[in-house]
MIVOBA-281837 format. One record per residue (C-alpha): x, y, z; residue number from 1. Coordinates in steps of 0.1 Angstrom, whole numbers. Layout:
BEGIN
     x     y     z balum
     X     Y     Z   NUM
...
This chain:
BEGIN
     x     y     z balum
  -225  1222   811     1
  -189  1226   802     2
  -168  1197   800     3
  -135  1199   822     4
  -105  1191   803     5
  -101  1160   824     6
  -135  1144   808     7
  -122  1157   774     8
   -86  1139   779     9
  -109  1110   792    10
  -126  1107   757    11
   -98  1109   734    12
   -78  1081   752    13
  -109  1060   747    14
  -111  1069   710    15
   -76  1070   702    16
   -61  1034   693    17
   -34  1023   716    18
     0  1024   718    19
    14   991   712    20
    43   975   740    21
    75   967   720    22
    97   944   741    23
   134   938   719    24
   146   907   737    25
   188   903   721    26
   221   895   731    27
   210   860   739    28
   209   824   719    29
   177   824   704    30
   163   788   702    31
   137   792   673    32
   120   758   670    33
   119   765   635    34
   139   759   601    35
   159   787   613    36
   171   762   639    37
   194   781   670    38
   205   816   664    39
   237   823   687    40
   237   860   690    41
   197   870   681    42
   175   892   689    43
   135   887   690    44
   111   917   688    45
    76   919   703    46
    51   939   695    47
    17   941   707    48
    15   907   719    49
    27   889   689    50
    61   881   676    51
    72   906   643    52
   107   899   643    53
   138   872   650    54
   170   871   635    55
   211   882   644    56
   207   911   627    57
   173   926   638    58
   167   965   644    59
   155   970   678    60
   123   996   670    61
   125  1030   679    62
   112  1031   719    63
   110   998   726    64
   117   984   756    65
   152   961   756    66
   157   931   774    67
   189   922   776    68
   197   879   778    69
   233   888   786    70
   243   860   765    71
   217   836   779    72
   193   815   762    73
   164   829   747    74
   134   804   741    75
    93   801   733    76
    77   795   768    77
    78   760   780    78
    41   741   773    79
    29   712   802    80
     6   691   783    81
    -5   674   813    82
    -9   695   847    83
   -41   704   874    84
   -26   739   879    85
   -51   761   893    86
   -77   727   902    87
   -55   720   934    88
   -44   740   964    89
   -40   712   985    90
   -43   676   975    91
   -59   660  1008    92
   -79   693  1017    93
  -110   685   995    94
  -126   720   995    95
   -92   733   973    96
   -93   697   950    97
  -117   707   916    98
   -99   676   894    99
  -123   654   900   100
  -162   652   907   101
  -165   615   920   102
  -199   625   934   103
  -215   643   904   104
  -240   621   882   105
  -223   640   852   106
  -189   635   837   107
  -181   641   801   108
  -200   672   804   109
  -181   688   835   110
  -155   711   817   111
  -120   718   838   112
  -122   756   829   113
  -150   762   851   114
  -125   747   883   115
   -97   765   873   116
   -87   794   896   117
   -60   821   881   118
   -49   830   911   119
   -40   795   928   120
    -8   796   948   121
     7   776   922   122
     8   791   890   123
    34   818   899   124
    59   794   908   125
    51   775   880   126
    53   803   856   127
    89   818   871   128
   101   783   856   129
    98   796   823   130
    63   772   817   131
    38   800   801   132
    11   776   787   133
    -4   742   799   134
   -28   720   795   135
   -56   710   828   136
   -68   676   827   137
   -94   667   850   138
   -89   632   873   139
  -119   608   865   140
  -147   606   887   141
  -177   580   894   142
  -168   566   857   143
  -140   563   832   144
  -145   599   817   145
  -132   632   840   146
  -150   656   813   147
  -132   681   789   148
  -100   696   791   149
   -89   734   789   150
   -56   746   780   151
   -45   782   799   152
   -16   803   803   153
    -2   812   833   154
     0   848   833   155
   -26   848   862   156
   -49   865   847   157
   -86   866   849   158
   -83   853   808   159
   -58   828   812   160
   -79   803   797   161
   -77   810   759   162
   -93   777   749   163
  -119   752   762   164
  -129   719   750   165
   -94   707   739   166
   -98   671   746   167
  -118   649   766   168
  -100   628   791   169
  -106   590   799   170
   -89   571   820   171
   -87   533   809   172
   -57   521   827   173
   -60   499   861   174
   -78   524   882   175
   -99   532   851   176
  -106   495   848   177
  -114   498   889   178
  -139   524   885   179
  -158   507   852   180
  -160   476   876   181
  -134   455   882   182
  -119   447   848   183
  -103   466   817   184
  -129   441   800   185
  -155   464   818   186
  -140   496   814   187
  -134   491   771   188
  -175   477   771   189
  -183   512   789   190
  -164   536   766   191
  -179   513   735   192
  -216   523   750   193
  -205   553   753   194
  -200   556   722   195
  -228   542   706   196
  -253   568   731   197
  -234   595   718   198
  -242   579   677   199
  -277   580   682   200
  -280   614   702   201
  -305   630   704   202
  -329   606   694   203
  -320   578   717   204
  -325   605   745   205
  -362   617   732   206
  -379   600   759   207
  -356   591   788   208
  -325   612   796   209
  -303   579   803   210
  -287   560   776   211
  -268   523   780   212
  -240   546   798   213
  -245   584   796   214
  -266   610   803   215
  -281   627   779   216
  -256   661   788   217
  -229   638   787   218
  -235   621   754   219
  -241   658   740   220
  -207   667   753   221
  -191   636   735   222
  -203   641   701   223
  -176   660   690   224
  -151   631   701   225
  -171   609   678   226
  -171   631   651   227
  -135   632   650   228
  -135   670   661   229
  -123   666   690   230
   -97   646   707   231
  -102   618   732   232
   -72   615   757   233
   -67   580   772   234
   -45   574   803   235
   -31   538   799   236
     4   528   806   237
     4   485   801   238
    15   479   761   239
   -14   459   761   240
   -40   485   772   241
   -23   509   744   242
   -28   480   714   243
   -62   485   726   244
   -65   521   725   245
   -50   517   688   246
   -70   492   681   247
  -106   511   693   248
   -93   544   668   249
   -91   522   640   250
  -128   505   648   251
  -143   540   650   252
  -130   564   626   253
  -127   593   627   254
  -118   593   662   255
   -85   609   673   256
   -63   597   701   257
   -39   609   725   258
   -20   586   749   259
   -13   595   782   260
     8   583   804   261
    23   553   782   262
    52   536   800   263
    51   505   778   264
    49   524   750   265
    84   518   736   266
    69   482   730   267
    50   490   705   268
    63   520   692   269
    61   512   658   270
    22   512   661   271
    19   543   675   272
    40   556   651   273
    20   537   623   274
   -13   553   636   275
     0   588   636   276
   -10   585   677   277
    10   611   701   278
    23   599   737   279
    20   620   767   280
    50   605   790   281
    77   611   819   282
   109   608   805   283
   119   598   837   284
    96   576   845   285
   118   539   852   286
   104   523   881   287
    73   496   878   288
    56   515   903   289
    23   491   892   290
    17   464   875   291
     8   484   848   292
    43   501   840   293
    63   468   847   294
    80   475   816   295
    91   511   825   296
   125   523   810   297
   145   555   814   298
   152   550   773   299
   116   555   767   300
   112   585   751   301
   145   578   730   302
   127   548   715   303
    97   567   704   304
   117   594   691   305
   137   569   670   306
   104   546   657   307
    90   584   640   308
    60   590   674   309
    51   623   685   310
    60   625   718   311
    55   655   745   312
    70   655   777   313
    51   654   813   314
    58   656   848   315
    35   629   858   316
    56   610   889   317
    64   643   903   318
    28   656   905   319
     5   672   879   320
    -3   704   902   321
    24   721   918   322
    56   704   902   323
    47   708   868   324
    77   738   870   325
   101   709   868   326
    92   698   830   327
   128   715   817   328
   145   690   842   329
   125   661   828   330
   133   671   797   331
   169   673   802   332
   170   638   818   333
   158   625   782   334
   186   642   766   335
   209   622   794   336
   191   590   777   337
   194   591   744   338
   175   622   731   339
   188   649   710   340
   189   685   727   341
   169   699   701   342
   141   674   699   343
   141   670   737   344
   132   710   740   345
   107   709   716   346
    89   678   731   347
    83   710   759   348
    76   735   736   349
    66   733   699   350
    53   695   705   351
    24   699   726   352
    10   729   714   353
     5   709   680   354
   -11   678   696   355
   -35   702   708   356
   -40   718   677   357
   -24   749   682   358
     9   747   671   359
    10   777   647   360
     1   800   676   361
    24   787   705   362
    57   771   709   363
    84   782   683   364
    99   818   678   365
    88   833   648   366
    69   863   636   367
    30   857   638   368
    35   835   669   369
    18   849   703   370
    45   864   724   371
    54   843   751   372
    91   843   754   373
   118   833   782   374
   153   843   791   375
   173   818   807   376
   208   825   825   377
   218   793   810   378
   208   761   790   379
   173   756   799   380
   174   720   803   381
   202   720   830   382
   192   720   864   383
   212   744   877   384
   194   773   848   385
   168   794   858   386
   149   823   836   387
   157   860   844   388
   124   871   824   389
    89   857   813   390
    72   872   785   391
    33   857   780   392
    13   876   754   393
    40   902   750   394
    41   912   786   395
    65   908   809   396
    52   890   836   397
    64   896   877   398
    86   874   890   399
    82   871   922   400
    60   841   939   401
    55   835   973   402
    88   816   980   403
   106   845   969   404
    89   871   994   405
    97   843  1018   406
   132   838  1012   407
   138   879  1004   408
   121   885  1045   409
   147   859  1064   410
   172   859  1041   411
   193   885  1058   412
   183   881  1098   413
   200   902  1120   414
   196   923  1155   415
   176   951  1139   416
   152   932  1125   417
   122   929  1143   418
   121   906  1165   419
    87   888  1153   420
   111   880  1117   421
   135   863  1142   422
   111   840  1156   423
């Protein structure tokens, strides 16, 4: 039979390599996160998903398509380290809540990418904020451990999740303490036989598939922790709870720690810093809003910048699933207390994508790096600022969330409009 020249056209697109998108984002301040520091009139090309070029002097490539910052800000993507975007539609409405499996008889084992939804309501406004990676972290359930973290971007896509198993979270803090039975005393003996189930797997699990504390799945899903391949997240907040986290790496090498949450942590800041330990925390975060953050302090973050700890910025008390858009603001409340611009923006940025190990992928401007890049009409940690264009992966992303179609269908009401949009 003789092939039409459709089918023929058909064949050579699927044999011919294709074309790669060249975005040339200039006229803008380029805010590199690297030795290169802030370029004020630079231009960053991308091509094909990855960065190739950034510099004030940088030929825009033959058919590329130009964004122009009109002398705005031009920055990596913003990075939450702590969020349940795409886990939550609705807090109270339990059939849209995947954070948390209080019910399940697993928990280490439950892995956050297989709750997360790329099409939840509120990843588009999140991503119009200039935020274009993020971190999920499950909410405990019937024990300390919520399971294993994912980090995503949030382009929307049915890929967003580009890595699994980041991290597994734990919460040891006063509701952690709750769950484990009453006391911290209770919570720290359950991770501790955690831990020694997950030493002896599989053999402790060759008859019976319960250990002193874990299933057998979840003691399989905790070995790399043990091992040191993996890191364990703790949520604790008291200074006292956090000497204990320190205290627990140090007895079980080659365990790696991340802190979340740490209000006290300024108190003991030098032993964080010591311990080569990063802090997840609110920068804005001031109120003792338990007894667990009595010591909370707007100057936090300043003080663990100054005492040498890695520190990445969260929106915990504004809400980890729909408000996580608001981590420039947080950040820029820092910089009101006490922290440089520059190491404010990169505790959004460059920080967090290192604490979870991918650092030289995400989070600075250079070539090699993926190409998520934002265009702000103005410094991106002043309220008032907004982006005018999202790049994730080299593609420009839509910005337009359901807010906008809202606003753009009443905004301009009048008698010719139909009278169901003047209701």
């Amino acid at each position: 039979m003789k092939r039409t020249l459709s089918a023929i056209a058909l064949s050579l697109a699927c044999t011919l390599p294709a074309m790669a998108q060249t975005y040339a984002v200039t006229n803008g301040r380029v805010v590199t996160n690297t030795s290169a520091g802030i370029i004020e009139d630079g231009t960053v090309v991308v091509r094909d998903g990855d960065i190739v070029a950034v510099g004030a002097n940088v030929q825009i490539p033959e058919g590329a398509t130009v964004i122009d910052a009109d002398g705005g800000w031009i920055t990596p993507g913003v990075f939450a380290p702590v969020t349940q975007l795409g886990l939550v539609e609705v807090a109270l409405e339990s059939s849209t809540n995947d954070a948390g499996a209080d019910d399940s008889p697993y928990s280490v084992a439950l892995d956050v990418a297989d709750s997360f939804n790329p099409a939840g309501m509120h990843i588009p406004t999140t991503r119009v904020e200039g935020i274009t990676r993020a971190a999920l972290v499950p909410s405990s359930g019937h024990n300390i451990f919520g399971g294993r973290g994912a980090l995503i971007d949030t382009s929307g896509d049915a890929d967003s999740v580009f890595d699994t198993g980041s991290f597994v979270f734990a919460d040891l803090s006063q509701s952690g303490a709750s769950t484990a039975g009453g006391s911290r005393a209770a919570a720290w003996t359950f991770l501790e036989a955690a831990f020694g189930d997950t030493r002896f797997y599989p053999g402790r699990y060759a008859a019976h598939p319960e250990g002193d504390a874990l299933h057998r799945y979840d003691a399989a899903a905790l070995v790399d922790v043990v091992r040191g391949r993996m890191p364990l997240m703790v949520e604790v907040d008291r200074a006292a709870d956090i000497r204990r986290a320190l205290r627990f790496q140090a007895e079980n090498p080659p365990v790696q720690l991340i802190i979340h949450g740490g209000a006290e942590a300024w108190m003991v800041a030098d032993e964080l810093a010591a311990a080569n330990v990063p802090v997840l925390i609110d920068p804005i975060a001031n109120l003792p809003g338990s007894f667990d953050r009595i010591g909370s302090t707007l100057e936090n973050a300043a003080r663990l910048h100054e005492a040498g700890v890695t520190v990445a910025y969260t929106t915990q008390s504004a809400d980890g699933y729909w408000n996580a858009r608001l981590l420039p603001q947080h950040a820029g409340n820092a910089v009101a207390n006490g922290v440089p611009w520059d190491v404010a923006f990169r505790s959004i940025t460059l920080t967090p994508a290192e604490i979870y190990g991918v650092g030289a992928r995400y989070g600075a401007l250079a070539a090699g790096y993926a190409g998520d890049v934002v265009v702000w009409n103005g410094d991106p940690l002043e309220v008032m600022s907004a982006p005018t264009h999202v790049l994730i992966d080299g593609e420009e992303t839509d910005m337009e969330t359901r807010q906008t179609r809202l606003r753009d269908r009443y905004m301009d009401i009048t008698d010719d409009t139909p009278y169901a949009y003047r209701r």
